[in-house]
SEVEX-216183 format. One record per atom (N, C-alpha, C, O): residue in three letters; x, y, z; atom name; residue number from 1. Coordinates in steps of 0.1 Angstrom, whole numbers, plus 5000, padded with zeros to 4 digits. Atoms other than C-alpha are relative to their C-alpha. Layout:
# SEVEX-216183
ALA/X/Y/Z/CA/NUM
...
//
This chain:
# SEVEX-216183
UNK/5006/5008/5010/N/1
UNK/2272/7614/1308/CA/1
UNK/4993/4988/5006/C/1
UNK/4985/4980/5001/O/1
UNK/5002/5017/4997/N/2
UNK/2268/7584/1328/CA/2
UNK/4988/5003/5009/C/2
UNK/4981/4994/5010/O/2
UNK/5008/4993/4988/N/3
UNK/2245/7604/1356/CA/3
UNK/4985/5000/4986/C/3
UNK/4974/4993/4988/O/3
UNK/5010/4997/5010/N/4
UNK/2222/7612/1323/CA/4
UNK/4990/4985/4996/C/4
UNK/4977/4983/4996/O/4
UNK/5004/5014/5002/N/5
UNK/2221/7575/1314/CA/5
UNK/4993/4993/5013/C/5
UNK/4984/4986/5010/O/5
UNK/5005/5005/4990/N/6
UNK/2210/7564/1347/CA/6
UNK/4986/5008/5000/C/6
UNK/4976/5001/4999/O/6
UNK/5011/4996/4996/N/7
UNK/2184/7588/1351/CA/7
UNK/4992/4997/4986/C/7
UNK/4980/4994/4989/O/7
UNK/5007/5005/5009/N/8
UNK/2171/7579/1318/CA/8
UNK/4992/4986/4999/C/8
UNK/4982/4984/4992/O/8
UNK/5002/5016/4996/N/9
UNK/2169/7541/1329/CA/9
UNK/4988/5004/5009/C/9
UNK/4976/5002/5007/O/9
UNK/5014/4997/4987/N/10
UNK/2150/7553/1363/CA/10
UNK/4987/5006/4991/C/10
UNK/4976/5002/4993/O/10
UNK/5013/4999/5004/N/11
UNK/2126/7569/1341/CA/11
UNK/4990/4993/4994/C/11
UNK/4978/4993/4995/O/11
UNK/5003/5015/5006/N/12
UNK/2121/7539/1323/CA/12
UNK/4991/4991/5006/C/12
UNK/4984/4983/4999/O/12
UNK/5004/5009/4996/N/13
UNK/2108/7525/1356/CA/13
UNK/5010/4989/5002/C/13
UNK/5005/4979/5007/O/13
UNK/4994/5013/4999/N/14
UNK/2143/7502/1357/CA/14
UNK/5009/5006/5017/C/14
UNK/5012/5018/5019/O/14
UNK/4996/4998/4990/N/15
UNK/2158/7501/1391/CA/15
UNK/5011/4996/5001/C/15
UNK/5013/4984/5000/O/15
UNK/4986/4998/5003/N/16
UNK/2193/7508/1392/CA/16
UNK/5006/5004/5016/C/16
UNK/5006/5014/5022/O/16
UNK/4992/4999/4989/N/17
UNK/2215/7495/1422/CA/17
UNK/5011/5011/5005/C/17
UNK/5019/5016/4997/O/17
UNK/4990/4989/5002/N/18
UNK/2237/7520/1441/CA/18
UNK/5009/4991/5009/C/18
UNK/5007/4985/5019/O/18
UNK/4990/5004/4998/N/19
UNK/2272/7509/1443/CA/19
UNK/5005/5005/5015/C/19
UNK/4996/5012/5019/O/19
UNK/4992/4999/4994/N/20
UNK/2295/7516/1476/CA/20
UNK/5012/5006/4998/C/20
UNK/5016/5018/5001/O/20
UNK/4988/4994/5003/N/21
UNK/2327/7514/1461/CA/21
UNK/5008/5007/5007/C/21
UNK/5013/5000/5017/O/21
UNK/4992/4990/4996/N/22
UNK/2347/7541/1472/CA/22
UNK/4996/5009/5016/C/22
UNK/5003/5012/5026/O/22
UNK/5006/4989/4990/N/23
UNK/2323/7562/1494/CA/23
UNK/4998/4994/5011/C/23
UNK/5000/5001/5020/O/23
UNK/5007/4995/4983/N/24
UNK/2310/7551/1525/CA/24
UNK/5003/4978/5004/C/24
UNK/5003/4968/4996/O/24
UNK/4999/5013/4997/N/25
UNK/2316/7517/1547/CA/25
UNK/5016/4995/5002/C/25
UNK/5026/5002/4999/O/25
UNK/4985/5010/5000/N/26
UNK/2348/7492/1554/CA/26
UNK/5000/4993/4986/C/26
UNK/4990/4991/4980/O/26
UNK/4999/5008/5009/N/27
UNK/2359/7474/1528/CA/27
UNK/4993/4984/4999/C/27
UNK/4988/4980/4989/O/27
UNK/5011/5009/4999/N/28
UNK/2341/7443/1539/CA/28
UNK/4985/5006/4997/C/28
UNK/4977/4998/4992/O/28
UNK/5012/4992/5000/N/29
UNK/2310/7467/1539/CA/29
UNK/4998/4996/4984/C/29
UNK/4991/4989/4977/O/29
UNK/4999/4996/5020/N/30
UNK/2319/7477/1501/CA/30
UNK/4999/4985/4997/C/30
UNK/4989/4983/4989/O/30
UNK/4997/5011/5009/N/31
UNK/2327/7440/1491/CA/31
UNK/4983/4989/5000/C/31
UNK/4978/4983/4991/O/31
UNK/5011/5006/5001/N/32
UNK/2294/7426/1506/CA/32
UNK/4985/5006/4994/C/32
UNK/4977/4999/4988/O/32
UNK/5009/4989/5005/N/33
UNK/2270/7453/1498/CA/33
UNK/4999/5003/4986/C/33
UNK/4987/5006/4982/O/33
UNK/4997/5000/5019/N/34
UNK/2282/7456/1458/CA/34
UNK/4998/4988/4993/C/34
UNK/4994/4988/4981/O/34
UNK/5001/5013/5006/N/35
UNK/2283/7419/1452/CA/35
UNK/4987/4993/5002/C/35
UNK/4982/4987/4993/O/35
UNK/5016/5012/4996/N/36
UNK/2249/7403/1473/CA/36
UNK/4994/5009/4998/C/36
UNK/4985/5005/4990/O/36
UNK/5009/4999/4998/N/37
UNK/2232/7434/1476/CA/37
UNK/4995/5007/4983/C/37
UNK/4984/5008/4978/O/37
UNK/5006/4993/5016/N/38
UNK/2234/7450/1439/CA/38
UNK/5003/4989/4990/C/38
UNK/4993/4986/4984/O/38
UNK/4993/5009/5011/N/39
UNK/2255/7424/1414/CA/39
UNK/4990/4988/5005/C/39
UNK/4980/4988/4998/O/39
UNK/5010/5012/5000/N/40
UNK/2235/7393/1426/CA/40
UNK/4985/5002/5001/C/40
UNK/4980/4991/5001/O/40
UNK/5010/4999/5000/N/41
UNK/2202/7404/1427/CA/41
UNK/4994/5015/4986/C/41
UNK/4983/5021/4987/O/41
UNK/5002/4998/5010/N/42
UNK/2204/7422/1393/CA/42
UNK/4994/4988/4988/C/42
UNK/4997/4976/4986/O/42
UNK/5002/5008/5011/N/43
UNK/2187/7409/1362/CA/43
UNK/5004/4999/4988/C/43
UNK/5001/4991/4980/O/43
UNK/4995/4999/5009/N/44
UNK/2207/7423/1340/CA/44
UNK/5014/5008/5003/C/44
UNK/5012/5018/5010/O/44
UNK/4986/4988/4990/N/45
UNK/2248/7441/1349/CA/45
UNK/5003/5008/4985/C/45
UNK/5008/5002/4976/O/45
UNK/4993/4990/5009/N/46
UNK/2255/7473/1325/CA/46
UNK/5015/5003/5007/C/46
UNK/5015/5004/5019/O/46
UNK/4990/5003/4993/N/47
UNK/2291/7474/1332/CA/47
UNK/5009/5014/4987/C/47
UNK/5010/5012/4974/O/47
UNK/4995/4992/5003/N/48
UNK/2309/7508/1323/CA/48
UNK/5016/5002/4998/C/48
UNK/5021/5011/5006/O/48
UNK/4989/5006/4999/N/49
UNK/2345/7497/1314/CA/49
UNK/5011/5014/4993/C/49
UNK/5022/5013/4986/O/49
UNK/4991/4990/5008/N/50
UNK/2359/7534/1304/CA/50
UNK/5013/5004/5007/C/50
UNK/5022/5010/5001/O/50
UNK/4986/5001/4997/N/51
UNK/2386/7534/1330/CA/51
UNK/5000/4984/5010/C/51
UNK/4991/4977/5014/O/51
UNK/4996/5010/4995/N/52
UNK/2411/7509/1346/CA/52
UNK/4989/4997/5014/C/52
UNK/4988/5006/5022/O/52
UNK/5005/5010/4985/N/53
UNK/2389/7485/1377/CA/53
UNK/5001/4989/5005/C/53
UNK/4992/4981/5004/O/53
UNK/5000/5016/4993/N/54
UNK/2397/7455/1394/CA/54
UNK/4990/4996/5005/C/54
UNK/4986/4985/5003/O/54
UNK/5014/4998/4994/N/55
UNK/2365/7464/1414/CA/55
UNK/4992/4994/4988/C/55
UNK/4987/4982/4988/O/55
UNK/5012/5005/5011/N/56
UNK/2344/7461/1382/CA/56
UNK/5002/4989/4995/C/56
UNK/4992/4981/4993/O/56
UNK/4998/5010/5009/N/57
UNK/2363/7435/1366/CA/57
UNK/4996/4984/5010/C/57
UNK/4994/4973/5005/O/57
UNK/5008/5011/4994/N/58
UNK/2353/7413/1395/CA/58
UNK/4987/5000/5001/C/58
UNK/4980/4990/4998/O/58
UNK/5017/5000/5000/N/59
UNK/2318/7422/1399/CA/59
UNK/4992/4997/4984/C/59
UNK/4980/4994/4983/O/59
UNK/5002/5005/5009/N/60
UNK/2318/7415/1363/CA/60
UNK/4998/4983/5000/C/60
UNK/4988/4976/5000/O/60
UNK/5000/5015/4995/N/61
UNK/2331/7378/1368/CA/61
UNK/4987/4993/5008/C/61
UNK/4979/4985/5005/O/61
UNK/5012/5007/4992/N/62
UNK/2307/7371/1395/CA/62
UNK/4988/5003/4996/C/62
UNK/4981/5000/5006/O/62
UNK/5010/4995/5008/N/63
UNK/2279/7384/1376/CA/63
UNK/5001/4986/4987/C/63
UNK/4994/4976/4987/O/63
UNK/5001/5011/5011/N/64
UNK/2286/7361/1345/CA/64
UNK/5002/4980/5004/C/64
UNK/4996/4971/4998/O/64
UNK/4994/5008/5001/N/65
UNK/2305/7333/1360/CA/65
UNK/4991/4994/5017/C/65
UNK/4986/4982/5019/O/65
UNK/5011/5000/4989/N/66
UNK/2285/7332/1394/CA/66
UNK/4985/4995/5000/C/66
UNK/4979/4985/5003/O/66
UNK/5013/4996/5000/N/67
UNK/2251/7346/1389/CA/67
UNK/4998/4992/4989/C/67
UNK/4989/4984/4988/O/67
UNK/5013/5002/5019/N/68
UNK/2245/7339/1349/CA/68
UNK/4992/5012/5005/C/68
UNK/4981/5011/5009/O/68
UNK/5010/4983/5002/N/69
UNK/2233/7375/1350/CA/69
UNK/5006/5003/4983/C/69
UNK/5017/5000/4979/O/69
UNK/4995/4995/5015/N/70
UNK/2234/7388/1312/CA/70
UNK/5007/5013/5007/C/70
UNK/5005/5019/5017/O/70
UNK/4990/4988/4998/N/71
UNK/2262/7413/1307/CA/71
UNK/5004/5007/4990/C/71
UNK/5012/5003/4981/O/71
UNK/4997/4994/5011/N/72
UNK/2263/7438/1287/CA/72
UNK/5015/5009/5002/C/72
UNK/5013/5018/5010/O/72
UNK/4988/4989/4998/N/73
UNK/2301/7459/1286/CA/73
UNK/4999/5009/4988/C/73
UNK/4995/5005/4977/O/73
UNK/4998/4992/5007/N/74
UNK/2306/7492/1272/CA/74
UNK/5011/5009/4999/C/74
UNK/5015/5014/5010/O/74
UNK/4989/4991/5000/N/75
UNK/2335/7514/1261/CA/75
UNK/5000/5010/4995/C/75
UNK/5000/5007/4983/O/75
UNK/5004/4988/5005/N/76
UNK/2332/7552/1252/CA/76
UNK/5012/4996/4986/C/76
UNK/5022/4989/4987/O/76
UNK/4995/5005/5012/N/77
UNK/2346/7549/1214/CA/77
UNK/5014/5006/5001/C/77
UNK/5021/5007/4990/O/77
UNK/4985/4986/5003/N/78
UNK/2379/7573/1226/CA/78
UNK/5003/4989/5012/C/78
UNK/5015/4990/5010/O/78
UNK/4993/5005/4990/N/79
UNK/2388/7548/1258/CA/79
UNK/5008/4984/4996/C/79
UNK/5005/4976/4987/O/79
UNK/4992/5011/5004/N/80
UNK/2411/7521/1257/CA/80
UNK/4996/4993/5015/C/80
UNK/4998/4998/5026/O/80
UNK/5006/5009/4992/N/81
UNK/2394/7488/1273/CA/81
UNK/5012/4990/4998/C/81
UNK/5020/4989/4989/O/81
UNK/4987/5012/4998/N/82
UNK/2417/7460/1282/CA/82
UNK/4998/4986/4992/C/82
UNK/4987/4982/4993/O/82
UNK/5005/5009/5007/N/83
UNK/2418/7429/1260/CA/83
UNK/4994/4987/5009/C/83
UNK/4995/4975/5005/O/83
UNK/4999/5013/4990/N/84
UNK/2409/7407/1290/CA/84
UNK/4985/5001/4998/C/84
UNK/4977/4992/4996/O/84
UNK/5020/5001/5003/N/85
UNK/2371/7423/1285/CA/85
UNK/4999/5000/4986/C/85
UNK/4987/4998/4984/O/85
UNK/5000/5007/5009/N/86
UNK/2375/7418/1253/CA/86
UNK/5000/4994/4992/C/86
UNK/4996/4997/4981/O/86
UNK/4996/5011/5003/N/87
UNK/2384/7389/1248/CA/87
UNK/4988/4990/5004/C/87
UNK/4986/4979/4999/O/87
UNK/5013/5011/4991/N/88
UNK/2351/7373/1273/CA/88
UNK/4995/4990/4991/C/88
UNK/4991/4995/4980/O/88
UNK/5009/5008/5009/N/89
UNK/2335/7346/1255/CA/89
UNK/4993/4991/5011/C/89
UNK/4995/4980/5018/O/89
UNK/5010/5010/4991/N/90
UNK/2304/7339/1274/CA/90
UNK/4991/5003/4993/C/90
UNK/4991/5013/4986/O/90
UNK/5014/5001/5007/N/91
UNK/2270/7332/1258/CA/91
UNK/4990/5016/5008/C/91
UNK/4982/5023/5002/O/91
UNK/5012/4985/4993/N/92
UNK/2251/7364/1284/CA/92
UNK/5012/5011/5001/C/92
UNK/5013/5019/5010/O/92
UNK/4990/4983/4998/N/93
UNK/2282/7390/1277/CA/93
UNK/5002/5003/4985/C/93
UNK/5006/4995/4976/O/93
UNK/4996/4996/5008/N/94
UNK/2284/7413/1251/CA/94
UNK/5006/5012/5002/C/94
UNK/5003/5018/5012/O/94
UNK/4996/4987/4999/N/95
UNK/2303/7443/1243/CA/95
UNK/4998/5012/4992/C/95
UNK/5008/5012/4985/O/95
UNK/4998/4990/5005/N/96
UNK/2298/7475/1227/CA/96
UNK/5005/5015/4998/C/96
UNK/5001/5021/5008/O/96
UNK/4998/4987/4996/N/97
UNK/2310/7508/1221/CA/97
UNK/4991/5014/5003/C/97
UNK/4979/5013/5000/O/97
UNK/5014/4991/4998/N/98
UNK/2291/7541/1230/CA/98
UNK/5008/5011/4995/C/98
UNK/5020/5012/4995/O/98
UNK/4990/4983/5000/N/99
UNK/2299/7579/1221/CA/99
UNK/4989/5007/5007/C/99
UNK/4991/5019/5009/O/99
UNK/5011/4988/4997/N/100
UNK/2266/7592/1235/CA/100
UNK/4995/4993/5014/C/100
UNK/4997/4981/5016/O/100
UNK/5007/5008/4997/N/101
UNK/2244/7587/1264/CA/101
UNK/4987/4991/4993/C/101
UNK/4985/4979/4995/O/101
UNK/5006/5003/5010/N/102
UNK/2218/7583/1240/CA/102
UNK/5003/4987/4997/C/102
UNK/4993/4979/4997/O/102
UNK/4997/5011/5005/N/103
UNK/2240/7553/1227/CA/103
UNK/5000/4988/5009/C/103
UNK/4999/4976/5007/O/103
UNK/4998/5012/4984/N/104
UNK/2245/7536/1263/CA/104
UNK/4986/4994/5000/C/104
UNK/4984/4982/4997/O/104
UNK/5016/5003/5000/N/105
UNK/2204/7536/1265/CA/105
UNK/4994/4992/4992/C/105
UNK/4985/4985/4995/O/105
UNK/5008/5003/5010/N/106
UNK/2197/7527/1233/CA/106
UNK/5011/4978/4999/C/106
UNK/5007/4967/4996/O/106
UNK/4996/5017/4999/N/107
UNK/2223/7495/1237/CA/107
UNK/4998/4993/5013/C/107
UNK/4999/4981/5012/O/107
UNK/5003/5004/4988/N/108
UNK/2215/7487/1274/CA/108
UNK/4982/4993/4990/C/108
UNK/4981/4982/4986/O/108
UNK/5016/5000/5003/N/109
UNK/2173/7489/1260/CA/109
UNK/5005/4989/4991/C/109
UNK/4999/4979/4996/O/109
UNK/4997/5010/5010/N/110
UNK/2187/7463/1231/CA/110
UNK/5001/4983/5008/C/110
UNK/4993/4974/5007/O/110
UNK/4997/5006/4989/N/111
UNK/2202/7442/1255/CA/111
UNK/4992/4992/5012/C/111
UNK/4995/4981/5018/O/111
UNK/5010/4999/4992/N/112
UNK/2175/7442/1277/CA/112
UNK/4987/4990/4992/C/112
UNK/4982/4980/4996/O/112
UNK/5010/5005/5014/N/113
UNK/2149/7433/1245/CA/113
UNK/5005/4985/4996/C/113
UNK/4997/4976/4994/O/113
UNK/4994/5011/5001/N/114
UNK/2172/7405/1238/CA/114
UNK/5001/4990/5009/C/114
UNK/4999/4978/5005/O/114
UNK/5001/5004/4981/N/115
UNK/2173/7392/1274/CA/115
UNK/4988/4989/5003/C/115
UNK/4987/4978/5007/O/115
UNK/5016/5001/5001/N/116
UNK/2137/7393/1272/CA/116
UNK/4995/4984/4995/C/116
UNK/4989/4975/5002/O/116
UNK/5004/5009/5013/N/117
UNK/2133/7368/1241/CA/117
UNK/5006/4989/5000/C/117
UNK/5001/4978/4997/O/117
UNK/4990/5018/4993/N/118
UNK/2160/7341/1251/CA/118
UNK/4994/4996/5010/C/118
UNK/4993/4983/5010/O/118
UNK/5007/5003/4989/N/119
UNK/2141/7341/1285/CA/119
UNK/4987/4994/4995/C/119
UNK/4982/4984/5000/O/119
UNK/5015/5005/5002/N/120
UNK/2108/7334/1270/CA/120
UNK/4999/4987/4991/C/120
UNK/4990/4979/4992/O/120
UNK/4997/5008/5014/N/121
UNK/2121/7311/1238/CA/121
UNK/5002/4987/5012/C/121
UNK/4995/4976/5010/O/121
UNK/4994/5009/4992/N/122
UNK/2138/7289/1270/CA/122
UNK/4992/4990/5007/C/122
UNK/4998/4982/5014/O/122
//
């Protein structure tokens, strides 16, 4: 589902950072590579919160609390999200839930449209 959502973005035309994480590099590699080269130089972080991450949950932080990048979190409407995300009360984070890709897209594109309009109002 999440593979679907991406490619739907790229067709969009939006360019969509590729994480490290897990796969390839030292952990210094992964930590500088996910945070300077994708999380800081985003204009916007879709943040996929359907299982447990410490990983995400910081690249979240430094994204809102860092950057001031808007933040959108989402939770498939069957997963249980932690009340720590939440709970966030920042003016550029919101949350909502998804059941579809369809639904990720259509709140990411919201999100985005929103984004937009506080940027220009400012």
């Amino acid at each position: 589902m999440i593979q679907s959502f991406i490619s739907a973005l790229e067709s969009k035309g939006f360019e969509i950072p590729h994480f490290l994480g897990l796969i390839d590099g030292t952990a210094q590699d992964v930590f500088r590579h996910d945070i300077f080269n994708c999380v800081a130089k985003s204009d916007l972080m879709v943040a996929v919160c359907d299982l447990p991450s410490t990983g995400l949950g910081f690249e979240m932080c430094h994204a809102l609390h860092v950057c001031n990048i808007p933040l959108l979190a989402v939770g498939h409407e069957k997963s249980r999200v932690t009340r720590l995300v939440l709970g966030i009360d920042h003016p550029l984070f919101t949350f909502q839930r998804y059941n579809s890709s369809d639904d990720l897209l259509m709140l990411t594109l919201e999100k985005i449209s929103t984004h937009k309009k506080e940027a220009l109002a400012a």
